[in-house]
Structures are given as structure tokens and as C-alpha cells.
C-alpha positions as CSV (number, residue, x, y, z in Angstrom):
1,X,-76.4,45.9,141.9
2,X,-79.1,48.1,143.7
3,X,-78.6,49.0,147.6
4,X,-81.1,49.0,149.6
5,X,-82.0,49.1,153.3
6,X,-83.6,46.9,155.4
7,X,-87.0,47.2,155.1
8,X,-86.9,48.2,151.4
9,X,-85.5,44.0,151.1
10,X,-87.9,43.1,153.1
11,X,-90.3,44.6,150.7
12,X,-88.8,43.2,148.1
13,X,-89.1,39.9,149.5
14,X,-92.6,39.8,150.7
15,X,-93.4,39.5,147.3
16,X,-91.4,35.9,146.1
17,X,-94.2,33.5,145.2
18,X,-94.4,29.8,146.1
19,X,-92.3,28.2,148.6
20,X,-88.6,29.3,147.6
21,X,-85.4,27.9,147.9
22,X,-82.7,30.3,149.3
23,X,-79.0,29.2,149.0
24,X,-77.1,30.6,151.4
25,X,-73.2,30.9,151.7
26,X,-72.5,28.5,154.9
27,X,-69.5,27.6,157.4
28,X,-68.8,30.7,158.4
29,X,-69.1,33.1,156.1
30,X,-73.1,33.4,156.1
31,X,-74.7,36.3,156.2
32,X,-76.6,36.1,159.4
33,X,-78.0,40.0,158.7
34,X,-79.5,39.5,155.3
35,X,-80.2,36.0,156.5
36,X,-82.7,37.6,159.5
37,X,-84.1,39.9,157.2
38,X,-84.8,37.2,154.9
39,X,-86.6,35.0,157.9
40,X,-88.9,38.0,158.9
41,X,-90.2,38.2,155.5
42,X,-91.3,34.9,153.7
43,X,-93.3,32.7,155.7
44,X,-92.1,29.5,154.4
45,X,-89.2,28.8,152.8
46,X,-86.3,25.8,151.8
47,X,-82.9,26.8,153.3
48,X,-79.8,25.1,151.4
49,X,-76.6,25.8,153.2
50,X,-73.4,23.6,153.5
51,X,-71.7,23.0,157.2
52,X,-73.9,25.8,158.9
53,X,-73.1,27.0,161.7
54,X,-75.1,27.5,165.2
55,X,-78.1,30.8,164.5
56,X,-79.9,29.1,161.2
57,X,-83.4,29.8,161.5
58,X,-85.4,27.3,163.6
59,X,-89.3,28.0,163.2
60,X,-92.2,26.5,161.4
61,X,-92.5,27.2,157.8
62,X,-88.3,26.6,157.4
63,X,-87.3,23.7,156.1
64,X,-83.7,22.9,156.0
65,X,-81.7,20.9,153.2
66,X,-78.0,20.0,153.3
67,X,-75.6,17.4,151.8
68,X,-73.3,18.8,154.7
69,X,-74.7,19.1,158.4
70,X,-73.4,21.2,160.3
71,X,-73.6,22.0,164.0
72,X,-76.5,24.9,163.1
73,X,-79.0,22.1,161.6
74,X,-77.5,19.3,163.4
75,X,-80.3,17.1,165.1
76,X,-83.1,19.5,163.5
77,X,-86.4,17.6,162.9
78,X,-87.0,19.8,160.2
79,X,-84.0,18.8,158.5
80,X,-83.6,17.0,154.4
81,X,-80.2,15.4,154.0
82,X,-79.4,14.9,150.5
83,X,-76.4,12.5,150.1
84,X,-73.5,14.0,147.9
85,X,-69.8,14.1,147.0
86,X,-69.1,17.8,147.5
87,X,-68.2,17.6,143.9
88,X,-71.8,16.7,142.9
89,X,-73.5,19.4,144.4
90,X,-73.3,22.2,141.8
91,X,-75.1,19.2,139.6
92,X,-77.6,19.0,142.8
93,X,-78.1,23.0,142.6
94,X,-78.7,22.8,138.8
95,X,-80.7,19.4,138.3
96,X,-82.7,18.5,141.5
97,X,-82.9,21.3,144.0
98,X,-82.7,24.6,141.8
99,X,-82.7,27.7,143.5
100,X,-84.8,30.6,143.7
101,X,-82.9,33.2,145.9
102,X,-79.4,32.9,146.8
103,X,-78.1,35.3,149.1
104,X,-74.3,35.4,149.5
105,X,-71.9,37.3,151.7
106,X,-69.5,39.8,149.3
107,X,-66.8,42.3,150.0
108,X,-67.4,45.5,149.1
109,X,-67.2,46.6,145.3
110,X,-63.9,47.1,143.6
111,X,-63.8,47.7,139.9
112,X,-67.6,46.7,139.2
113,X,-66.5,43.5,141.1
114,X,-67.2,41.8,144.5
115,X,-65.5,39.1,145.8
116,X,-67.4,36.0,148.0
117,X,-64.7,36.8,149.8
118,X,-63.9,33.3,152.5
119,X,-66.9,31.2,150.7
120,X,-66.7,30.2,147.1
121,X,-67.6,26.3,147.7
122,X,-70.7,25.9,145.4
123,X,-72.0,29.6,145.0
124,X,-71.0,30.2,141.5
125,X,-72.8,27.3,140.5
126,X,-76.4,28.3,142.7
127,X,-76.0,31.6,140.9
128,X,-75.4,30.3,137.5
129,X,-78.6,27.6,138.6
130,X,-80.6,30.7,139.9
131,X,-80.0,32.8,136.8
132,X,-81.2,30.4,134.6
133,X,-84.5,30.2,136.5
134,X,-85.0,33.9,136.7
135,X,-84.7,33.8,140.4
136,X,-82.9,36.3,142.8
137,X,-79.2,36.7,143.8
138,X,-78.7,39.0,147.4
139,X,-75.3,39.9,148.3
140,X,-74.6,41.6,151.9
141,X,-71.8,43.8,151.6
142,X,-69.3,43.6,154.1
143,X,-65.8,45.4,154.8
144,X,-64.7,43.0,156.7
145,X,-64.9,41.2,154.4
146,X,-61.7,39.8,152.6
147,X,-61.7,40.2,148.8
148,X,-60.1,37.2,147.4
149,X,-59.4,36.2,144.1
150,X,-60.2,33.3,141.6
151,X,-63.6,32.2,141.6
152,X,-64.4,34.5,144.0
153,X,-64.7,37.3,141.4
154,X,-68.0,38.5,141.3
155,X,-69.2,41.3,138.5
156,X,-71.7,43.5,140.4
157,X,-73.9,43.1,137.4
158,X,-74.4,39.6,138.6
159,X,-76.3,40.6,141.7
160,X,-79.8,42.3,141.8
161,X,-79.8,44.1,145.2
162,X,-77.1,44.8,148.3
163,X,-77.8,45.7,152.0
164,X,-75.0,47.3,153.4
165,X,-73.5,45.6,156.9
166,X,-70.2,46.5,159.1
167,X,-69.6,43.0,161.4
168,X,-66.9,40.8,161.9
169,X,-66.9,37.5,160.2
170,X,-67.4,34.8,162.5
171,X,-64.0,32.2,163.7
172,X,-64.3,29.0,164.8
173,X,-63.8,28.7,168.5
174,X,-60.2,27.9,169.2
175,X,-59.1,24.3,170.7
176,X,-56.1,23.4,172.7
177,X,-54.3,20.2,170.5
178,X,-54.5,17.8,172.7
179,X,-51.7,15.4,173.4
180,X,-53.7,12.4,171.1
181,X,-54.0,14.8,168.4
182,X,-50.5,15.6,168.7
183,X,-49.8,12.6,168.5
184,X,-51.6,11.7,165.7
185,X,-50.2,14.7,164.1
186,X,-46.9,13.6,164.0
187,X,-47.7,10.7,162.5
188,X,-49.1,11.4,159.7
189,X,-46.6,14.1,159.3
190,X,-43.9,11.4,159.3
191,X,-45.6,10.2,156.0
192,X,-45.3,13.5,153.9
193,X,-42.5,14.0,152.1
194,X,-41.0,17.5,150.3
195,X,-42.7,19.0,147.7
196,X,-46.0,16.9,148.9
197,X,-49.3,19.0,148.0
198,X,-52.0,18.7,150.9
199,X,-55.3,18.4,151.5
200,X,-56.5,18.8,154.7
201,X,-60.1,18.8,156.7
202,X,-61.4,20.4,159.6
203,X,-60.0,20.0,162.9
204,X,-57.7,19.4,166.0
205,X,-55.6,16.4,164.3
206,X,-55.4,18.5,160.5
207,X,-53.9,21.2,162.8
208,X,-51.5,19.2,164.5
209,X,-50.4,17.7,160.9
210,X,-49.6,21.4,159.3
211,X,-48.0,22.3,163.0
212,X,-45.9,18.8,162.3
213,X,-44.8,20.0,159.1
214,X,-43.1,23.7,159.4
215,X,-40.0,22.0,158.9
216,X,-40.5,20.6,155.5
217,X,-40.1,23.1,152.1
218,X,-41.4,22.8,148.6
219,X,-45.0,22.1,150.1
220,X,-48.3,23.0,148.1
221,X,-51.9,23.2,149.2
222,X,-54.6,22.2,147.1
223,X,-57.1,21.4,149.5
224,X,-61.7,21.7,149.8
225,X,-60.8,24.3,152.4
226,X,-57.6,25.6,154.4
227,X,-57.6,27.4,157.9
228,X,-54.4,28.8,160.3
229,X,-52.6,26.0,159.9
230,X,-51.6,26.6,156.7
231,X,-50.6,30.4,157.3
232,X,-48.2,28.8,159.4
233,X,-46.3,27.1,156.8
234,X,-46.4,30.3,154.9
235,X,-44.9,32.0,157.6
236,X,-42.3,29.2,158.2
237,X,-41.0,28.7,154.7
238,X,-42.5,25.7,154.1
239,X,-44.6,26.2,151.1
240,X,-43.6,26.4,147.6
241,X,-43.3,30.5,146.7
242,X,-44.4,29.7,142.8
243,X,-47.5,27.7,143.5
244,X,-50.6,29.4,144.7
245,X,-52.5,28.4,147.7
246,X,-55.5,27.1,146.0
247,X,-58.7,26.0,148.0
248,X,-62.7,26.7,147.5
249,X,-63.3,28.1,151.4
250,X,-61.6,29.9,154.1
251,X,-62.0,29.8,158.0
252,X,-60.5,31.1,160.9
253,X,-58.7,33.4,163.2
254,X,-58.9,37.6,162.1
255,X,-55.4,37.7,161.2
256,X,-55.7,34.9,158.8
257,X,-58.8,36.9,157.5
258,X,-56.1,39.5,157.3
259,X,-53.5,37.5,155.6
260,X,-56.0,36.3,152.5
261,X,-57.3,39.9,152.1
262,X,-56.1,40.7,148.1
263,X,-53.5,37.9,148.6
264,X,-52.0,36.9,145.1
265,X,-50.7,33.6,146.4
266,X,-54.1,32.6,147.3
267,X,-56.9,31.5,145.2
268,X,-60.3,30.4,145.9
269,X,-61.9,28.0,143.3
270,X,-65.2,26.9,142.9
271,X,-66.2,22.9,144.4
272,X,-66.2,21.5,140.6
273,X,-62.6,22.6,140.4
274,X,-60.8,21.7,143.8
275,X,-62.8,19.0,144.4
276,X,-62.2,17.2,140.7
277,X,-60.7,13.6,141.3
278,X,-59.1,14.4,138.3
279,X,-57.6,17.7,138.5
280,X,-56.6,16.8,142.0
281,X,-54.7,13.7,140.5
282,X,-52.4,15.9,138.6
283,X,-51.3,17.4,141.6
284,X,-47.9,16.5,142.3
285,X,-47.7,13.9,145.0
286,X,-51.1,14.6,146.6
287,X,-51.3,13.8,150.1
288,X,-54.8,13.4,151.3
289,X,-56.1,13.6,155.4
290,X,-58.9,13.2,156.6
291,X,-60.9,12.5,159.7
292,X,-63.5,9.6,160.7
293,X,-65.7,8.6,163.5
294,X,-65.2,5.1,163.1
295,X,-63.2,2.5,161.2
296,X,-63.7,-1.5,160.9
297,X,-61.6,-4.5,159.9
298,X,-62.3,-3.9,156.4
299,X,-60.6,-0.3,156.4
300,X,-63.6,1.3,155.5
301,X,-64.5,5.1,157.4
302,X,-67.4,6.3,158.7
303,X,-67.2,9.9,158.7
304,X,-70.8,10.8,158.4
305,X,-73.1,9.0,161.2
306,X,-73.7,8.5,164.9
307,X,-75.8,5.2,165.8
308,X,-78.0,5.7,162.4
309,X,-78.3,9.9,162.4
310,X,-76.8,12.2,160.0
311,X,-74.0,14.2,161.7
312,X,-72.0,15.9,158.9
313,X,-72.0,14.4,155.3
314,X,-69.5,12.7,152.5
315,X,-68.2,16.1,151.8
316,X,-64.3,16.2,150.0
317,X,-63.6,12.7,151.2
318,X,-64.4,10.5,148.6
319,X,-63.3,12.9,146.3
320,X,-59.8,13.6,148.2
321,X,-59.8,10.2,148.3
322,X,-59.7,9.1,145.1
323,X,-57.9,12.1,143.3
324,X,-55.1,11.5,146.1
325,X,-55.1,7.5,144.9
326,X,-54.7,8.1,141.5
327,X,-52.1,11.2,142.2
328,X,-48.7,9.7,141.4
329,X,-46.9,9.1,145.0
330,X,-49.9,10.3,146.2
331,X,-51.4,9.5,149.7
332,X,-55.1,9.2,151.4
333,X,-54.5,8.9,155.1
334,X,-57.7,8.4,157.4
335,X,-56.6,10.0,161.0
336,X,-58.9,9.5,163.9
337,X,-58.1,8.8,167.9
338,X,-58.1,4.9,169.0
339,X,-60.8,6.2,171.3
340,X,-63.9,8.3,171.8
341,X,-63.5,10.2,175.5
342,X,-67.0,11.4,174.7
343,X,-68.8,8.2,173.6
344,X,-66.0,6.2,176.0
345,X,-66.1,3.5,173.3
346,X,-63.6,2.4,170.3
347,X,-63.5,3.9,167.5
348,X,-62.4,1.0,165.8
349,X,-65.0,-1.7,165.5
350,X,-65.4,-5.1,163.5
351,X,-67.7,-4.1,161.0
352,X,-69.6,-0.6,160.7
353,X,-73.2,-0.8,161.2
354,X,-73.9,2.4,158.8
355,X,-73.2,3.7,155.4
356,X,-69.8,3.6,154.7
357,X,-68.1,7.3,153.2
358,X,-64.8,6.0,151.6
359,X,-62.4,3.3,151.7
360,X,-59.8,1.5,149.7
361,X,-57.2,4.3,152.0
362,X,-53.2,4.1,151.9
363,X,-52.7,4.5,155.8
364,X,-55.2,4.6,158.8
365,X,-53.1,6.5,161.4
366,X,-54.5,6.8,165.2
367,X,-51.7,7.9,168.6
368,X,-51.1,4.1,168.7
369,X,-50.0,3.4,165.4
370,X,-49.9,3.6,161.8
371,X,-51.6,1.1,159.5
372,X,-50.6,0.4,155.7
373,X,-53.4,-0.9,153.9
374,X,-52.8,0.0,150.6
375,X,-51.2,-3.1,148.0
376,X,-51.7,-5.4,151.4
377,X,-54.6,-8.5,151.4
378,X,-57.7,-8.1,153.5
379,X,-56.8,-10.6,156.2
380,X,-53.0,-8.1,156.1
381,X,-55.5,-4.8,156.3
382,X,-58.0,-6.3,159.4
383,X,-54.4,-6.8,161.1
384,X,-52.9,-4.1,160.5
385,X,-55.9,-2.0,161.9
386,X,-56.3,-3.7,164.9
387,X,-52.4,-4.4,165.7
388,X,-51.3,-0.8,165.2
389,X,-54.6,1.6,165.0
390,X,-57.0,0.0,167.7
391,X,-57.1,1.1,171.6
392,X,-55.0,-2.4,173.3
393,X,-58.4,-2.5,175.4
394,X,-60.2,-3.9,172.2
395,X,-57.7,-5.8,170.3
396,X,-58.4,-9.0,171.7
397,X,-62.4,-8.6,171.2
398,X,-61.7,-7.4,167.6
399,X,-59.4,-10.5,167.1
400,X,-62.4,-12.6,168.2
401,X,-64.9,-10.6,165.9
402,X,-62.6,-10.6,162.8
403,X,-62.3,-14.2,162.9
404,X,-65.7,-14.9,162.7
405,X,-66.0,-12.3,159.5
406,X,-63.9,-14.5,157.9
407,X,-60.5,-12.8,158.3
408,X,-57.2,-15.3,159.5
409,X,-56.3,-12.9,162.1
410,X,-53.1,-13.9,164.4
């Protein structure tokens, strides 16, 4: 690993060839420095980076590619989706879209080692893809940032040159629960039992599950990624001491930046690990939650698009989904509000108008209710979904609409 300073990268840079890919880590552990530095020095350029966040480069000659939108290429005209279980992408980065630079954000060295620190996700496997091409790997070297362990684990041999920053990592903004979300929380809380493992996504109702569930003991975390939420439990006794936290990224507030620093009961795991259908069906009693934007009669979610655009991706789901099916007592639990305050529509309709992101669920949970759909018949499901998820404003016009799908709807 070589140091260098700004300009000497920039140098460095200016002579790439082509058109190159650059994998970046994303959420929010990118390196915006190294990031700028790369944008002032190659004309044109592909930009892969999962969930980014609001500063990606937005200028002629970038062309951005995702399976995961976030709000930083959300709505972008310049944008490539390319859909994918989260699982899959490592097999994206090493079959369809390798890289040529990827450019990662690293604690500093200890023991010829950096860490990636609050990003693991897919970036072992872009480096392993970029090595094999010859291409590039850039690390910016950060205090701040935490060293973690597992996957993380980076040998300094492994990266070709280092600029030196001193920032903050970036938090997401915080969000009052609101009194739907708490609600919602509490449901789905009321299905985990002790000793559950969890898997959680991003957001207010995720938040007000792990708030929900300080009380429990003997709970585990094998989750895509993990936030304050779960410090909480820690901090309340309700995890199991013996089993590691175990995720593949990290956000949130400094102190849980804090907590995770050299942490031995936390672990960060590349995507082809935590997100495994089959490794996450050996956890014991895996309880799945996710979010949606819509649901229909057929207890199929929507978690990826807005009347016909992209707004985030598949992600974990389908792979949360699935593991947490075949997980013995496992659960998959889509959570969502009845209604959109945004939108000022329902989120429940008869039958989704887009590509679907997962279904076959055991519970669809929203502040009015809590549906079972798992082991029940389809006519059961459509029922269940509009009797105890649905807004009352809309039952009666998704009665109307189920029967003429077919389903024998009191």
C-alpha cells in the first residue's frame, strides 16, 4: 500500500484507459474525498455503488449502475439498474460488470491490515473481481474509521495506493417513531419469541421492532445490515452474550460507530455469507422483517417501485425471505403502514401493477392488524390482508376488486 497525496492520485488516475468501472463502498461509508478526486480526473467513467447516498457525482461522462438505488442516484437519468438478489451481486461483479478500480473506505493500518471498517457488503468480492483483471484497488484511510473484524480484514498488500483523510463518517438523519410505526413495531414484536435470531431492514418500523424487544433475552442478530437499534438490545441484556453480532454493513449514530470499533462480539461478513438462504436457514429460529411500499390480495410486496420507476432494488428480501422460510420456527414478516401520508393513497391494493420482490410471507403486519398467510388458502390470504392489514377506508373497494380476481371474499 503506497500513500500518496492528492494530486499524486490524481496523476495516477489520469492515466486509466477506456471507460472504467469504479466500485465504490456505498450507504454511508463512501469515500466522498477519494471519490472527488477520482471525478476530477477521468472524464468518463461507470460508477457501481449500492444504496448511495445524496453527493454521487452528477455530470456528463458518469454513468451510474446499481442493483440498489439509493437516494444519491435516485431519479438520475443517467442511471443503469441491474436487477439482483443482494446475494447475486458478487456473481454480477465477477461475470457481467467487472471492475476496473475500486476504491474503498479503510481504517487505518494495524498489523499490515486495514479493516473496511462499517462497509463489507460486496467489496471483497469487487476486489477479488478487480484483481483478477489487473485493475486498481484505492483505499482512503480514515481514523474515524472503525476497524471491524471478519470479512472486513483487509491485508495492506491488497491495496495499490492510500490517500490519507481525517472526517467523520456520515449517519443517517435521525427520525422521530411515529405513533404508526410504533404501532407496527409492537406488532411484530408480539411475534418473536426468545432466543429468536433477527434480521432487520432500514427504517422507522425496524426500529420500533428492536425498541419492542429490550425485554426479550437469548436474542441473536444475523441480519444484511444492523443499525442503533440493535446496540440497544446489547445494552439491555437482550442478546445472546455467546453469539456474535453478525451482519455485512453498519450505519448510524457516532456512538454506535464507537461501540463496533475492535468489537469482538461483532462481525462483518461479506453479502455471499449473510445473505446465503442457506446459511441463514441454519440460524436458529430466524425471524425475518422487512419493509414494502405496497402489498395486494395475493400477499405479494412491492418493495422496489413507484408507478413504474426504480426506487431502491430487491436487496436482502428475497434472500431473507426464503432463508427465514426454510429456518426451522423461522419467520418472514412484511411490515408496512395501512397508508401512505405522502402519496395519501393505500398501500394495500388488489393487484400490484409492477414487478413483484418477494412473496409466499408468514405474516403481513400494518398498525391495523396482523395477517397470517402462511399454511392458509388464497381466498384465506386476500382476507386476511384486507380484514386485518388494509386502511377500513379501502376494505370495502378491495372486497369489490378481490371478487372479480377470482377470490370468495366475505
Amino acid at each position: 500500500m503506497r500513500t500518496l497525496s492528492d494530486s499524486q492520485l490524481a496523476t495516477v488516475l489520469t492515466r486509466v484507459a477506456g471507460v472504467p468501472r469504479v466500485v465504490v463502498s456505498g450507504n454511508f461509508a463512501t469515500p466522498a474525498h477519494g471519490l472527488a478526486v477520482l471525478d476530477k480526473s477521468v472524464a468518463e467513467y461507470r460508477l457501481f455503488v449500492l444504496n448511495a447516498q445524496p453527493g454521487m457525482p452528477d455530470r456528463e461522462g458518469v454513468t451510474l449502475e446499481t442493483p440498489f438505488v439509493g437516494a444519491g442516484m435516485r431519479g438520475r437519468t443517467s442511471l443503469r439498474y441491474f436487477p439482483s438478489r443482494l446475494s447475486l451481486v458478487p456473481h454480477l461483479l465477477s461475470q457481467s460488470l467487472p471492475p476496473d478500480i475500486v476504491l474503498v473506505h479503510t481504517s487505518t493500518p494495524v498489523d499490515g491490515t486495514v479493516s473496511l471498517g462499517t462497509e463489507v457488503n460486496v467489496l471483497p468480492a469487487a476486489i477479488e473481481a478487480v484483481r483478477a483483471r489487473g485493475g486498481m484497488v484505492i483505499a482512503q484511510v480514515n481514523p474515524r474509521m472503525p476497524y471491524l473484524y471478519g470479512d472486513a480484514v483487509l491485508a495492506c498488500d491488497e491495496v495499490d495506493y492510500a490517500i490519507d483523510v481525517d472526517v467523520p463518517l456520515a449517519s443517517p438523519v435521525p427520525r422521530p417513531v411515529s405513533t404508526v410505526s410504533q404501532q407496527i413495531g409492537d406488532r411484530v414484536a408480539s411475534l418473536v419469541l426468545e432466543g429468536a435470531s433477527l434480521q432487520l431492514g432500514i427504517g422507522a418500523v425496524p426500529d420500533a421492532v428492536l425498541a419492542a424487544l429490550t425485554g426479550r433475552r437469548g436474542l441473536s442478530v444475523w441480519s444484511e445490515m444492523f443499525s442503533d437499534g440493535v446496540l440497544g438490545l446489547e445494552r439491555a441484556g437482550a442478546l445472546d452474550p455467546d453469539v456474535p453480532v453478525t451482519a455485512s454493513f453498519v450505519f448510524g449514530s457516532a456512538e454506535l460507530y464507537e461501540w463496533v470499533d475492535r468489537n469482538p462480539r461483532v462481525r462483518l461478513l461479506r453479502t455471499e455469507k449473510t445473505n446465503d438462504p442457506g446459511l441463514i436457514a441454519r440460524q436458529r429460529t430466524l425471524v425475518s422483517v422487512n419493509g414494502a411500499l405496497q402489498v395486494d390480495l395475493f400477499a405479494q410486496a412491492n418493495a422496489s417501485r413507484v408507478h413504474g420507476m426504480i426506487y431502491s432494488g430487491f436487496g436482502g428480501q428475497t434472500d431473507f425471505v426464503v432463508g427465514a422460510l426454510h429456518s426451522p420456527g423461522g419467520k418472514a414478516i412484511i411490515a408496512l403502514p395501512s397508508w401512505h401520508p405522502k402519496a395519501d393513497v393505500s398501500t394495500v391494493v388488489p393487484r400490484l401493477a409492477g414487478p413483484v420482490t418477494s412473496f409466499q410471507h408468514s405474516f403481513i403486519v400494518s398498525e391495523q392488524g396482523t395477517a397470517t398467510v402462511w399454511g392458509r388458502d388464497a381466498g384465506d390470504q386476500a382476507q386476511q390482508v384486507i380484514d386485518n392489514v388494509a386502511h377500513p377506508d379501502v376494505r370495502d373497494e378491495l372486497r369489490d376488486a378481490g371478487r372479480q380476481l377470482g377470490f370468495p371474499l366475505r
